[in-house]
LUMZAKOL-112069 format. One line per 10 residues: number of its first residue (from 1); their letters; for each residue x, y, z of N, C-alpha, C, O. Coordinates in steps of 0.1 Angstrom, whole numbers, always signed. Example, Ala and Ser with C-alpha at 12.3 -4.5 7.8 and 13.67 -1.06 7.14 Angstrom:
% residues 2
1) AS) +132:-57:+78:+123:-45:+78:+132:-33:+78:+142:-33:+85  +128:-22:+71:+137:-11:+71:+129:+0:+79:+134:+11:+80
***
This chain:
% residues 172
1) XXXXXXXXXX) +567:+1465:+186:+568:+1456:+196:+554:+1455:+202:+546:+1465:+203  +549:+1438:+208:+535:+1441:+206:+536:+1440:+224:+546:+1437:+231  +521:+1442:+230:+519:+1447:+246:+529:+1434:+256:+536:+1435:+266  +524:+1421:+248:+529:+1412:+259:+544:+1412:+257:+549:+1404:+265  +552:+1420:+249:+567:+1417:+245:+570:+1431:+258:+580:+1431:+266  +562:+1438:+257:+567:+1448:+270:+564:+1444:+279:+573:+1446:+288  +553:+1438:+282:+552:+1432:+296:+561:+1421:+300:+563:+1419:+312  +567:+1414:+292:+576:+1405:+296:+588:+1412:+300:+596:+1408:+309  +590:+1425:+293:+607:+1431:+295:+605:+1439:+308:+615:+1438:+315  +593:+1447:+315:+593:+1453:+323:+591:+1439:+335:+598:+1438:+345
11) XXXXXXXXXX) +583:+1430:+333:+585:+1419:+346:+597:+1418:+349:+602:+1422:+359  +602:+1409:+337:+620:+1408:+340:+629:+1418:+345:+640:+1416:+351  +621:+1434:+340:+636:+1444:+349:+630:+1440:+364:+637:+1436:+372  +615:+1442:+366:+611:+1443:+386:+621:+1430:+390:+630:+1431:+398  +620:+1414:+382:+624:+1402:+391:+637:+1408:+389:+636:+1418:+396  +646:+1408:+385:+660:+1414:+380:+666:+1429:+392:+677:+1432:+396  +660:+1432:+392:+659:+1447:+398:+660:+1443:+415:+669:+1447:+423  +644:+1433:+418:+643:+1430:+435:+656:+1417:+435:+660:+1417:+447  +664:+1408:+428:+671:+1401:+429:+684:+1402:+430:+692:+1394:+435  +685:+1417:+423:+698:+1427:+428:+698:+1428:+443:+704:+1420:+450
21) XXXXXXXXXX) +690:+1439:+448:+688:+1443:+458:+686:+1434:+474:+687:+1437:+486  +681:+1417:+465:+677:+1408:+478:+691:+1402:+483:+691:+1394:+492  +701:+1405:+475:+716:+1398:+474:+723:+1414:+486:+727:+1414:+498  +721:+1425:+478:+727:+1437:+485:+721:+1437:+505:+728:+1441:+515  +708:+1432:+506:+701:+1438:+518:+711:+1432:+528:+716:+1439:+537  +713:+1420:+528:+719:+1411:+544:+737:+1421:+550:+747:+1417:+557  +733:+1433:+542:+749:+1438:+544:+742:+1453:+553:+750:+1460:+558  +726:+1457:+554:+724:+1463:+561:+728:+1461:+577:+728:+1449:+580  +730:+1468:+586:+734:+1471:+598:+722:+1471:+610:+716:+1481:+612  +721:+1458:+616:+713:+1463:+623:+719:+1471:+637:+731:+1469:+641
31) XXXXXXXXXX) +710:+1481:+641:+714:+1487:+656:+708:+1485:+667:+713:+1487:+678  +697:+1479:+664:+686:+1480:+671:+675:+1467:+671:+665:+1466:+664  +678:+1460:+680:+667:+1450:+681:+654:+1450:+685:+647:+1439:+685  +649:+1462:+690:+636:+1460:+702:+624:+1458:+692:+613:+1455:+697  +625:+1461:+678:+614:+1460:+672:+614:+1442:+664:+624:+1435:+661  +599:+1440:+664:+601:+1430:+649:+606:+1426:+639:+611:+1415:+636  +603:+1440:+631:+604:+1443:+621:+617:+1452:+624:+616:+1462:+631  +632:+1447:+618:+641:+1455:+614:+644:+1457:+605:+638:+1453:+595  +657:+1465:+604:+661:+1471:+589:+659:+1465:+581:+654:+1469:+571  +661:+1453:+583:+667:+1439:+571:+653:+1430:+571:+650:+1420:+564
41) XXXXXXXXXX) +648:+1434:+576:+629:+1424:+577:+624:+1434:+564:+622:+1429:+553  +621:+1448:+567:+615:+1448:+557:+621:+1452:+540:+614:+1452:+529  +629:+1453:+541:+635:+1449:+522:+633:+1436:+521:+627:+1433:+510  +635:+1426:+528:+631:+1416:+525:+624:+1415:+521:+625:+1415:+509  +606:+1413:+529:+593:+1411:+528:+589:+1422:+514:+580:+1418:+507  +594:+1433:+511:+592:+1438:+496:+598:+1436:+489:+590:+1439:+480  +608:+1431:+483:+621:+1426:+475:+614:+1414:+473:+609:+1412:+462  +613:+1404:+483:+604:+1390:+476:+589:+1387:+472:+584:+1377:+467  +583:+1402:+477:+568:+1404:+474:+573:+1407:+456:+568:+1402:+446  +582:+1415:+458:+584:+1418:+441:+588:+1406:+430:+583:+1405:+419
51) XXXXXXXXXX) +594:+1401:+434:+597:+1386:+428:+588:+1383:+424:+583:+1383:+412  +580:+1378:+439:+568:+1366:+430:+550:+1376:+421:+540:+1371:+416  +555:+1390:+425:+544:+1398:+414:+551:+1400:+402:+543:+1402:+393  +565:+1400:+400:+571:+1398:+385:+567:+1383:+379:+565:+1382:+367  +565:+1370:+390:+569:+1358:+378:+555:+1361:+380:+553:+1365:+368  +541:+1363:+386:+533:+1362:+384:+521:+1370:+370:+510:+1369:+364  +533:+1380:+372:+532:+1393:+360:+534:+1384:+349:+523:+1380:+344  +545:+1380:+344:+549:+1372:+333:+542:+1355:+332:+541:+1348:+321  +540:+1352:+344:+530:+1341:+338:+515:+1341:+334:+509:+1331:+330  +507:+1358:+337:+494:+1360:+333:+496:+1363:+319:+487:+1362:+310
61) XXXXXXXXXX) +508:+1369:+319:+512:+1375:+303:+507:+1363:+291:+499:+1363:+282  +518:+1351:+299:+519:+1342:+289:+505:+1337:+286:+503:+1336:+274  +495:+1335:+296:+483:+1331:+299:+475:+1341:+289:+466:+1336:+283  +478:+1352:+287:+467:+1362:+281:+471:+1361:+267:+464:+1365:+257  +486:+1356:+265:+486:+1356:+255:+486:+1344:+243:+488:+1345:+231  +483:+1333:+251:+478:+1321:+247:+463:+1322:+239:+458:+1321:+228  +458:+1326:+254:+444:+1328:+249:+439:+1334:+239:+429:+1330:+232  +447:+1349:+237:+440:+1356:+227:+446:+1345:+211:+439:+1342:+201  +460:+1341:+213:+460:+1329:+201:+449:+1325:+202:+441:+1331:+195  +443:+1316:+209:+435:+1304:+201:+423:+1315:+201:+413:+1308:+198
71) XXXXXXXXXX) +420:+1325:+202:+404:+1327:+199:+405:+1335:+186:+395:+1338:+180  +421:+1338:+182:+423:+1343:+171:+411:+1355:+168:+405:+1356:+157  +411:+1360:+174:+403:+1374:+175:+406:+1385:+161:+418:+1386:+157  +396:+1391:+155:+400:+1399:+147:+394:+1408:+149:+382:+1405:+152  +398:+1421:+150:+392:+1431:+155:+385:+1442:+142:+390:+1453:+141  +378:+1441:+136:+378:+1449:+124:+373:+1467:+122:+363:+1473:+126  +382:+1471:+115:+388:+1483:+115:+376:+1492:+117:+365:+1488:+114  +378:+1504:+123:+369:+1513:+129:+354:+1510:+146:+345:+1516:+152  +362:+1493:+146:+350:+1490:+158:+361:+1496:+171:+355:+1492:+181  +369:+1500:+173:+375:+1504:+187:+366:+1509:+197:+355:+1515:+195
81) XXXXXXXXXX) +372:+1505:+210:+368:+1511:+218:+372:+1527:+223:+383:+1532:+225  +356:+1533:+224:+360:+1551:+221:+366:+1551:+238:+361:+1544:+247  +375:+1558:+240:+385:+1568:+245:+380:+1571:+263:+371:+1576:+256  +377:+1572:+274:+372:+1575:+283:+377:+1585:+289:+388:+1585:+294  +366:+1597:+288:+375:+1611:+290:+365:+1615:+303:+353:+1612:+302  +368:+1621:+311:+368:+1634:+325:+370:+1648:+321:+382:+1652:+323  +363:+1656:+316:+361:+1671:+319:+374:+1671:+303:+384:+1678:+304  +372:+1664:+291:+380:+1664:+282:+392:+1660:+285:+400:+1660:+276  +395:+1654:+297:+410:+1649:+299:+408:+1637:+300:+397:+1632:+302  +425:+1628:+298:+422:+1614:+294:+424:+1612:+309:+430:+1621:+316
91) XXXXXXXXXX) +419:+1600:+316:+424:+1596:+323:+434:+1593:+329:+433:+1593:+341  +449:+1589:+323:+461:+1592:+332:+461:+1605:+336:+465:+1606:+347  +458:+1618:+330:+457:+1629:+333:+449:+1629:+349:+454:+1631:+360  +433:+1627:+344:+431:+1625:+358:+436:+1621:+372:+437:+1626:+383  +439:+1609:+367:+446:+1607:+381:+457:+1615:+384:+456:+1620:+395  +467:+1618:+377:+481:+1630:+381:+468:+1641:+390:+471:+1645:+402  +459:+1643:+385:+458:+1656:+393:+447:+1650:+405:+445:+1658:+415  +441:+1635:+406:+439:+1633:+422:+449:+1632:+428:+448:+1635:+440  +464:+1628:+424:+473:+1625:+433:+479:+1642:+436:+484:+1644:+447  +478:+1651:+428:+487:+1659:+433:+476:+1665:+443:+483:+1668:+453
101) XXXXXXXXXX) +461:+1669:+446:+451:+1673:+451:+454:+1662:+465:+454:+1666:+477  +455:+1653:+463:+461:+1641:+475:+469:+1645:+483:+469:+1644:+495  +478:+1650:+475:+494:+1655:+483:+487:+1664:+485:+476:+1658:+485  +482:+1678:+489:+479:+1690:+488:+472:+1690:+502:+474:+1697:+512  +463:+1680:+498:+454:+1678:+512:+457:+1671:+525:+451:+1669:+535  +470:+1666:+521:+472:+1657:+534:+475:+1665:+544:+469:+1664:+554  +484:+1674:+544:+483:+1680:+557:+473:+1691:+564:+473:+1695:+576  +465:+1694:+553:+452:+1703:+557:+440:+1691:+565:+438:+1691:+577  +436:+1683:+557:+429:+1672:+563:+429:+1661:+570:+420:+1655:+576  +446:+1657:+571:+452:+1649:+574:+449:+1632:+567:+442:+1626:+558
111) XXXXXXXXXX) +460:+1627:+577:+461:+1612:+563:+445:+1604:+564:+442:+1598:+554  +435:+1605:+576:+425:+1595:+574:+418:+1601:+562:+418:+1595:+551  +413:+1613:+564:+402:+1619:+549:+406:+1620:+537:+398:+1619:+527  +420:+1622:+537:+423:+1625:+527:+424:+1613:+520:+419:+1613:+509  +432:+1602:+524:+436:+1589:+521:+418:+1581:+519:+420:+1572:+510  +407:+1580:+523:+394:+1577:+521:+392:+1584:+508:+386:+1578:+500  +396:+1594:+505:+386:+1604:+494:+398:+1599:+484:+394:+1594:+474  +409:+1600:+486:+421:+1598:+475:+413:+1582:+465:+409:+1582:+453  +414:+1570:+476:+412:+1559:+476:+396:+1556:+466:+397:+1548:+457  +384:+1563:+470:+373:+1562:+466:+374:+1567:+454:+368:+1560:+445
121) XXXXXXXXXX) +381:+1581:+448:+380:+1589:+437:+387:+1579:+429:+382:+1576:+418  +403:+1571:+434:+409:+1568:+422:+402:+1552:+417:+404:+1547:+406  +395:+1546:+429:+387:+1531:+422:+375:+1539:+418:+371:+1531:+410  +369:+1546:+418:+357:+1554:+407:+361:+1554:+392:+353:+1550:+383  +376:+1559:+393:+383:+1566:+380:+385:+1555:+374:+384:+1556:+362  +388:+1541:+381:+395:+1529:+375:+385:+1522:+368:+387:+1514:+359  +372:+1527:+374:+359:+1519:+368:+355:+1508:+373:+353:+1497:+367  +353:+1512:+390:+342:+1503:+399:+331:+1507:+397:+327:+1519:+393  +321:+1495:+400:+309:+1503:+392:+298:+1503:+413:+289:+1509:+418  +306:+1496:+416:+295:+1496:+432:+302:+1506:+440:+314:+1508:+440
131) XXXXXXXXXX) +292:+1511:+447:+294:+1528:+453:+298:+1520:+465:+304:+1527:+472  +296:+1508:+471:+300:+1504:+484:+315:+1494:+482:+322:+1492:+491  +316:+1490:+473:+329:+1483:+470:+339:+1494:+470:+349:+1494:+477  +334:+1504:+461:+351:+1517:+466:+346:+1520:+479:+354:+1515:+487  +338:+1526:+484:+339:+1530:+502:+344:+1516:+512:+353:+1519:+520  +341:+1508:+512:+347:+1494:+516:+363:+1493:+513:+370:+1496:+524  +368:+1492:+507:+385:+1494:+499:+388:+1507:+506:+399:+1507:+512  +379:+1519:+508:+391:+1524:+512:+391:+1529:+523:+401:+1535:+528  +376:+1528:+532:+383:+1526:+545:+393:+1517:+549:+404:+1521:+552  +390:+1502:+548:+399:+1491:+548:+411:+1491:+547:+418:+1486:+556
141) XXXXXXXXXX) +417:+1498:+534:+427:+1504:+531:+435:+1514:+539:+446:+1511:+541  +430:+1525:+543:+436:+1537:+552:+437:+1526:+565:+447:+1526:+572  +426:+1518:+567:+432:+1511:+579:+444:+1504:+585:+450:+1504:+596  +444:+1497:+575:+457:+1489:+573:+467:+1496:+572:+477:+1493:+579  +468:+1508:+562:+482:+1517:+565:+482:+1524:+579:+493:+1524:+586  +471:+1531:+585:+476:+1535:+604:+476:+1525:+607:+485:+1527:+616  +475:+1514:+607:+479:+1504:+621:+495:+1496:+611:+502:+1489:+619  +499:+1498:+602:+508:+1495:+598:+526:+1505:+604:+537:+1503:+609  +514:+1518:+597:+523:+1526:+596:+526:+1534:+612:+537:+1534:+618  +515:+1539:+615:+517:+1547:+630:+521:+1538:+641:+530:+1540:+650
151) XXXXXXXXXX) +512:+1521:+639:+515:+1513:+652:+522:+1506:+652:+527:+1504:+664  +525:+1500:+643:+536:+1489:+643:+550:+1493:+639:+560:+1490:+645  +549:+1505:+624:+563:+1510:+627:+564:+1525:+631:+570:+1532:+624  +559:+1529:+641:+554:+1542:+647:+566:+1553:+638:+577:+1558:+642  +560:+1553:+625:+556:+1564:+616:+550:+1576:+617:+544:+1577:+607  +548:+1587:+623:+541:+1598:+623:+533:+1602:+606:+539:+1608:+597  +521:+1599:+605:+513:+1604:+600:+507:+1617:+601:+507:+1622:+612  +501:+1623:+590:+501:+1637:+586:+486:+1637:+595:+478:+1628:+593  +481:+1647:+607:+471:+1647:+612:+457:+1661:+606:+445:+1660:+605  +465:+1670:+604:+455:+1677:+599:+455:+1686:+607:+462:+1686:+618
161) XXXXXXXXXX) +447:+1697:+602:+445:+1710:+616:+432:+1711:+622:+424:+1704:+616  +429:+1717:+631:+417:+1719:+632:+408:+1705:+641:+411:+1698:+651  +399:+1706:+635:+388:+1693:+635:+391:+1685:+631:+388:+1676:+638  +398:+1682:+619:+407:+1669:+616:+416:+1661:+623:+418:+1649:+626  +424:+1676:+627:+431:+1667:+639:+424:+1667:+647:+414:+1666:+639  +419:+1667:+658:+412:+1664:+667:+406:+1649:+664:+404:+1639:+671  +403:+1650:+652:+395:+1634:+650:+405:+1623:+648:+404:+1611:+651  +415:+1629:+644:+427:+1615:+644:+436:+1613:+654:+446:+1606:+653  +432:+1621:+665:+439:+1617:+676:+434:+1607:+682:+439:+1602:+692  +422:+1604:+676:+414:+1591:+685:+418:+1581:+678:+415:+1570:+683
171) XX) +424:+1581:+670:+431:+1570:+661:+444:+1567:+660:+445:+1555:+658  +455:+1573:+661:+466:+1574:+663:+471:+1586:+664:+483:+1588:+666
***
């Protein structure tokens, strides 16, 4: 089975999958009105975020797979591209072990450093090549999840001990 035949079957389980679930949500219970965002706001807002990144998944597919027809590409045997390895490990590997070093650190450093360092290491690994495009992303990034997560749906985030916490109490 060739890449775009998988890509088409994994789009269709996500649209398939959030179209279950956008039928099940309106049977959640609200209790509580004082916020915005309730129970049933947000499955919504992810459930139809999933939809339109499924049809959009499956219409790049078709797009990529047009293209590579007409340029009818032949790749001839032994030109591959060599392998991209980290300390002999392949890169999915890598990342498993920023994310578990991620987890590890969050409550020592708490969610701002750790989530900046998480963020920079894994757009390095993905192969940004500007040293200010990953630091940009991922302050940006951490930002948007505290003011998401601590202020809007007052989430308690992981603060850190120490000097860490102390520095993120100026933030949330």
């Amino acid at each position: 089975m060739n890449q775009a035949k998988k890509d088409y079957i994994f789009y269709s389980i996500v649209i398939i999958f959030a179209v279950f679930f956008l039928t099940s949500t309106p049977q959640i219970q609200s209790t509580n009105q004082s916020f915005i965002i309730g129970p049933t706001t947000w499955p919504y807002i992810l459930l139809i975020l999933m939809v339109f990144l499924g049809l959009y998944g499956i219409v790049s597919t078709l797009i990529k797979a047009k293209i590579m027809k007409s340029e009818e590409i032949t790749a001839v045997q032994g030109e591959t591209e060599p392998v991209r390895k980290i300390f002999k490990l392949s890169i999915p590997i890598v990342s498993l072990l920023v994310v578990i070093i991620y987890v590890l650190l969050l409550n020592i450093i708490g969610f701002i450093f750790s989530t900046i360092l998480f963020l920079y290491g894994i757009t390095l690994l993905l192969g940004t090549k500007k040293q200010w495009t990953a630091i940009l992303f991922s302050i940006i990034t951490m930002a948007i999840f505290v003011i998401l997560f601590s202020v809007l749906l007052q989430i308690p985030l992981p603060r850190g001990v120490g000097v860490f916490r102390a520095f993120s109490l100026f933030f949330y």
